[in-house]
C-alpha positions in Angstrom: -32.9 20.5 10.0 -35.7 19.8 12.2 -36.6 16.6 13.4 -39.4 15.0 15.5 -39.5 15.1 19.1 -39.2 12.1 21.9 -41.0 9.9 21.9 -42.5 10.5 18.3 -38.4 9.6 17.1 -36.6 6.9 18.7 -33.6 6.8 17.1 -33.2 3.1 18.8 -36.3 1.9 16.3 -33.9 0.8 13.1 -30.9 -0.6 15.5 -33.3 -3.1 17.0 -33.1 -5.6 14.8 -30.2 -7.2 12.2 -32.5 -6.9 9.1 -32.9 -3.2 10.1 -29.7 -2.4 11.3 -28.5 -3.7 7.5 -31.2 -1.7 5.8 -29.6 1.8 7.3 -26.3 1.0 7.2 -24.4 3.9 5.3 -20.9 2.1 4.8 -19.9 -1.3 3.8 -16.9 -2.9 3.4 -16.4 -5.7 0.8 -13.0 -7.7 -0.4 -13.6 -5.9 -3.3 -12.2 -3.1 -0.9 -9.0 -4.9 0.0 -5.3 -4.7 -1.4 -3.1 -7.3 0.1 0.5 -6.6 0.5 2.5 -9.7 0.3 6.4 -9.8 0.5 8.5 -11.9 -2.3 11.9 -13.6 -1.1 14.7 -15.5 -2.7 14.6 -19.3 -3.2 12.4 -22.1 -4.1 9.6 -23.5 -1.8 9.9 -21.1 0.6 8.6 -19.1 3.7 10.2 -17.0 6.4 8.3 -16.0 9.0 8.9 -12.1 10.0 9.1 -11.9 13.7 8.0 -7.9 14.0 4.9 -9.3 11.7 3.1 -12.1 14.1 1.3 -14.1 10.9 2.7 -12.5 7.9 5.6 -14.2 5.9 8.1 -13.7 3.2 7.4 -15.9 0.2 9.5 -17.5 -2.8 8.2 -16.8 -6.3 6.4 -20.2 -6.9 4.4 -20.0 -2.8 3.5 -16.0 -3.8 1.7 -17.8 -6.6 -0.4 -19.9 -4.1 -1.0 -17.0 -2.4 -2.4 -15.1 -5.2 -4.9 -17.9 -6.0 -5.9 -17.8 -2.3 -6.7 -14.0 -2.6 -8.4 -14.4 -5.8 -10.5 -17.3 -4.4 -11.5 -14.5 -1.6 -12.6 -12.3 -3.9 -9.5 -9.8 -3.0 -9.1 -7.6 -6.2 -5.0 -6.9 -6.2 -2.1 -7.5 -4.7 0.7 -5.4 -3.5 4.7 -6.8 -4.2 7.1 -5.7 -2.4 10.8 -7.4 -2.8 13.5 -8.6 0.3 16.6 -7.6 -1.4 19.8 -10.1 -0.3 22.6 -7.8 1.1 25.1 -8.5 -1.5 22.8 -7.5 -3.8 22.4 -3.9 -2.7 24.0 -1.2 -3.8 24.4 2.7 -3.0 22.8 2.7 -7.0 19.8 1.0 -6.3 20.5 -0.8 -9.6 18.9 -4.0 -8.9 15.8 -2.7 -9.4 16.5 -2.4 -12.9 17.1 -5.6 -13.4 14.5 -7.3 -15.5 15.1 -10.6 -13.5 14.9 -9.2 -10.0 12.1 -10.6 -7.5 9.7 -8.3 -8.2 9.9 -8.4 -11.9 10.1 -12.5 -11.3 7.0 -12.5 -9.3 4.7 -10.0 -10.9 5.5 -12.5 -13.6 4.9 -16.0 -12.3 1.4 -14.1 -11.0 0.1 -13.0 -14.3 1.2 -15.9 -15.6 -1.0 -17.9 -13.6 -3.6 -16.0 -12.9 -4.0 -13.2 -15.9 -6.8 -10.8 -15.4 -8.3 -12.5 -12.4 -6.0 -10.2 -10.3 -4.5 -7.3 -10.4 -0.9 -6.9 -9.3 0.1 -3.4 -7.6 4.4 -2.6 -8.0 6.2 -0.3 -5.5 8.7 2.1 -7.7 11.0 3.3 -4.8 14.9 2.4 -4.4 15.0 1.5 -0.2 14.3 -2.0 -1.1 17.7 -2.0 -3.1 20.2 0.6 -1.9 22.9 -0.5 1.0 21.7 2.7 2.7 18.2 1.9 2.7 17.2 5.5 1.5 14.6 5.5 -1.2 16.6 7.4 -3.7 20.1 8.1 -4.9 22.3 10.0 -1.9 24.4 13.2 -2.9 27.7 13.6 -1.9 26.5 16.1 0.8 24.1 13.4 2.3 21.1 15.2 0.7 18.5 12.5 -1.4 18.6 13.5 -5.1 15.3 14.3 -6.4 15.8 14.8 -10.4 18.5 12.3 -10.5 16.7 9.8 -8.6 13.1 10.7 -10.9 15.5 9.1 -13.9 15.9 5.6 -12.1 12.8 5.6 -10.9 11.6 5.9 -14.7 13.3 2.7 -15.4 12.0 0.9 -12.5 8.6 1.8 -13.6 9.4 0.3 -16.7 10.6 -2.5 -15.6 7.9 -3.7 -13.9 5.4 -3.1 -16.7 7.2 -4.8 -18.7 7.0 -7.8 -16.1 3.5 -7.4 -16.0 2.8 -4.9 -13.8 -1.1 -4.0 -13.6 -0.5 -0.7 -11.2 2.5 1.2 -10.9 2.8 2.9 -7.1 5.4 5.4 -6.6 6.0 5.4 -3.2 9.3 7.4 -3.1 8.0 11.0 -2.7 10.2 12.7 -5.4 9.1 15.6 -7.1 7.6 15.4 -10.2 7.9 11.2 -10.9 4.4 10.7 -11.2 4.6 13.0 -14.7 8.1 11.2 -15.6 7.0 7.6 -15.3 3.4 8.3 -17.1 5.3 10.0 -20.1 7.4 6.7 -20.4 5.0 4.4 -19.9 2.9 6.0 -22.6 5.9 6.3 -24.9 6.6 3.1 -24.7 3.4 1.5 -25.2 1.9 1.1 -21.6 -1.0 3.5 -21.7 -3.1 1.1 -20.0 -1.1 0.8 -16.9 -2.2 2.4 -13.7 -0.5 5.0 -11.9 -1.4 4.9 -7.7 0.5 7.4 -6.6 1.6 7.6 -2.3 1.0 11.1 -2.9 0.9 11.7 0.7 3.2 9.7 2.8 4.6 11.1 6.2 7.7 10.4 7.6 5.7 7.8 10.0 7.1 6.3 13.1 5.1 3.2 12.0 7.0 1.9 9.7 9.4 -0.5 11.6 8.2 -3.8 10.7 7.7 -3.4 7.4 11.4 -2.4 7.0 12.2 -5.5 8.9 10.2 -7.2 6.1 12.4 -5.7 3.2 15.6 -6.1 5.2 16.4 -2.2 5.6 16.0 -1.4 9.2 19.4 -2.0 10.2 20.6 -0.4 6.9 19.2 3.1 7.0 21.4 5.6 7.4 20.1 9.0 9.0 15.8 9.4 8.4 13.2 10.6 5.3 12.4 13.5 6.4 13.5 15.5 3.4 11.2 13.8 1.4 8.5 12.1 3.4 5.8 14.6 4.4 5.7 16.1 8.0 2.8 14.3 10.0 1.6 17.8 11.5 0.7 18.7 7.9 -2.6 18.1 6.0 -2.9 21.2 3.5 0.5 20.1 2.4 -1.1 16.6 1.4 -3.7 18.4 -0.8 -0.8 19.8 -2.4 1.1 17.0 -3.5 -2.2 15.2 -4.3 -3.1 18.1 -6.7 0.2 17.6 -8.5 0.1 14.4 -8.8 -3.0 14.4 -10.1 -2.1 16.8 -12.4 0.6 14.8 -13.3 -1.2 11.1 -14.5 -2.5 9.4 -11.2 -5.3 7.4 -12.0 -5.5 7.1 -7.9 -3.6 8.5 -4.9 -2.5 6.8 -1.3 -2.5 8.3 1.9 0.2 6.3 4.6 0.0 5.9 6.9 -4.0 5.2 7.3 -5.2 5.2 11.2 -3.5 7.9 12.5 -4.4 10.0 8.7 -8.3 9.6 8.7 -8.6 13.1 8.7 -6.0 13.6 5.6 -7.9 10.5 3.6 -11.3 12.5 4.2 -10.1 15.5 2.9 -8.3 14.0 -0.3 -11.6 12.7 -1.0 -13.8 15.6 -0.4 -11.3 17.9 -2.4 -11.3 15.9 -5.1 -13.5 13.5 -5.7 -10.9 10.5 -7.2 -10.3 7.1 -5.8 -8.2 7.3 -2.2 -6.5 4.6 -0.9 -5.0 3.7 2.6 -2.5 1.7 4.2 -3.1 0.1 7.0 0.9 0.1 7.7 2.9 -2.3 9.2 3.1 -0.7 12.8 -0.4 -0.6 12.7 -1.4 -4.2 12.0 1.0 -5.0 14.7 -1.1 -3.1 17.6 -3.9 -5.1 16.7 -2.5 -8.1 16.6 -0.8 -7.5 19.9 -3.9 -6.2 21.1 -5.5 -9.2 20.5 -2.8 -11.6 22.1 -3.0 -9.6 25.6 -7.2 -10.2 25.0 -7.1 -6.3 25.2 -9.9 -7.2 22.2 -11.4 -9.4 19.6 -9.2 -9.8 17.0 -11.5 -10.4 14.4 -13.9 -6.8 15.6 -10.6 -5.1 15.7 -9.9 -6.0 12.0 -13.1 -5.5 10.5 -14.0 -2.0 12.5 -10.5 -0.2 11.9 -11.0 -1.1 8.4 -14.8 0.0 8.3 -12.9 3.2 9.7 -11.2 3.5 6.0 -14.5 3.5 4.4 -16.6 5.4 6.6 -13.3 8.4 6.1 -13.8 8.4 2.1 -11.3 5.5 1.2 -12.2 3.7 -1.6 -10.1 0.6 -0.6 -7.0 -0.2 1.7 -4.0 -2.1 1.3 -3.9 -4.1 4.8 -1.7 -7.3 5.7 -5.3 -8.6 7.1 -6.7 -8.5 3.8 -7.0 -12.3 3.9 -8.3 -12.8 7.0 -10.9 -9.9 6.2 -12.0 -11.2 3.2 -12.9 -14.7 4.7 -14.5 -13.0 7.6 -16.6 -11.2 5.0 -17.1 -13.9 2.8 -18.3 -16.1 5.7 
């Protein structure tokens, strides 16, 4: 491609003025592009704080209800639930999360309830919330994490949720073939129109601390995920399990974490041509925000450019615990 010579181009021209710069722009970012992951705890009335997480909270049932409202009212299209499991209700089973009365099921619930179609509600299906040993699936007797066996929980989870009211179904465990098992039930059992967004490429990150503070499994894991979380040094691996699980029912697929995987979200997308999501994990939102309190930067640029980042890489939205605080710096 030829172009013309200085001084007949100045590139400079359309950057000198906001109207133009807006005119030329090639990505936007909307709260139409944001997921916001919000976690549900016990009890009535309540919020706890989570230390790790400077700004983000655990909420009861009813307060996760205010919160949806508040999302909605910023134009955010769904939420992400994720459950704080008491310890004397974990088990090495799992098996609370196949109770239909269980936070998640409770919340997804009270949300719907409230709000119907006006948001969407996104469910994790993965056992770490509820097992004592903080693994995401059921543990062999060598130590190894079942894959098949844990597949046939994670079926039930799945159904669970829908039942609850689930809008999107997000199997974040990494087992082989669940993706195929839970769309075959769902459709069976009369939830054809529930989404599938499939982590189909989740590494075994080292940013994933707070948000294991946040579900109360840090301190309960016992050895690491490397067996079934994907190796970070791998990207042709990703297109892989994407293919499958696109094969399989996924109406959309998740790359985590999302920073540090801008060149794995840009390939999902030019390979295939579906709707990519990223998440802007837990480690990462804690950089910025630390970031910011040292004045190492804006906090608000920092928000709105890393996730510009996602879009600009092929994403076509991103579940980010500044999904609030983006949409109201959009919507301003």
């Amino acid at each position: 491609m030829t172009h013309a010579p200085f001084p007949d181009l100045r590139l400079r021209r359309t950057r000198r003025t906001g109207w133009s710069r807006a005119m030329v722009r090639e990505h936007h970012l909307t709260p139409s592009n944001l997921i916001w992951p919000l976690f549900v705890c016990p009890g009535d009335g309540a919020e706890e704080p989570i230390a790790s997480l400077p700004g983000v909270s655990r909420w009861s049932v009813d307060r996760i209800v205010d919160r949806a409202k508040e999302a909605a009212a910023a134009g955010i299209p769904c939420l992400a639930l994720f459950p704080y499991t008491e310890p004397a209700l974990r088990r090495e089973d799992g098996a609370e999360a196949l109770n239909p009365g269980n936070l998640m099921c409770r919340a997804t619930a009270a949300i719907k309830q409230a709000l119907g179609d006006e948001i969407g509600v996104l469910t994790d299906v993965a056992l770490d919330p509820y097992t004592s040993h903080g693994q995401d699936g059921l543990i062999g007797d060598t130590g190894y994490v079942l894959n098949d066996e844990t597949v046939e929980v994670l079926v039930g989870q799945a159904l669970n949720q829908a039942r609850a009211g689930a809008d999107i179904i997000a199997p974040s465990d990494m087992m082989d073939g669940r993706v195929g098992a839970i769309r075959e039930a769902l459709e069976t059992e009369g939830f054809g129109d529930v989404q599938i967004m499939s982590y189909a490429a989740k590494y075994a990150s080292a940013f994933y601390g707070p948000f294991r503070d946040a579900v109360g499994s840090r301190g309960l894991l016992k050895g690491d995920k490397k067996t079934y979380q994907m190796d970070p040094a791998n990207v042709e691996e990703a297109l892989r399990e994407v293919e499958q699980d696109l094969a399989e029912g996924a109406d959309s697929v998740m790359v985590k974490p999302g920073l540090p995987y801008l060149d794995v979200v840009r390939a999902v997308k030019e390979h295939f041509a579906v709707p990519v999501y990223a998440y802007q994990v837990s480690g990462e939102y804690a950089m910025i925000e630390a970031a910011a309190a040292a004045g190492a930067g804006d906090r608000d640029a920092l928000v709105l450019e890393t996730l510009l980042a996602f879009r600009r890489a092929g994403a076509s939205g991103v579940l980010t615990y500044h999904a609030l605080h983006a949409a109201r710096l959009l919507g301003a």
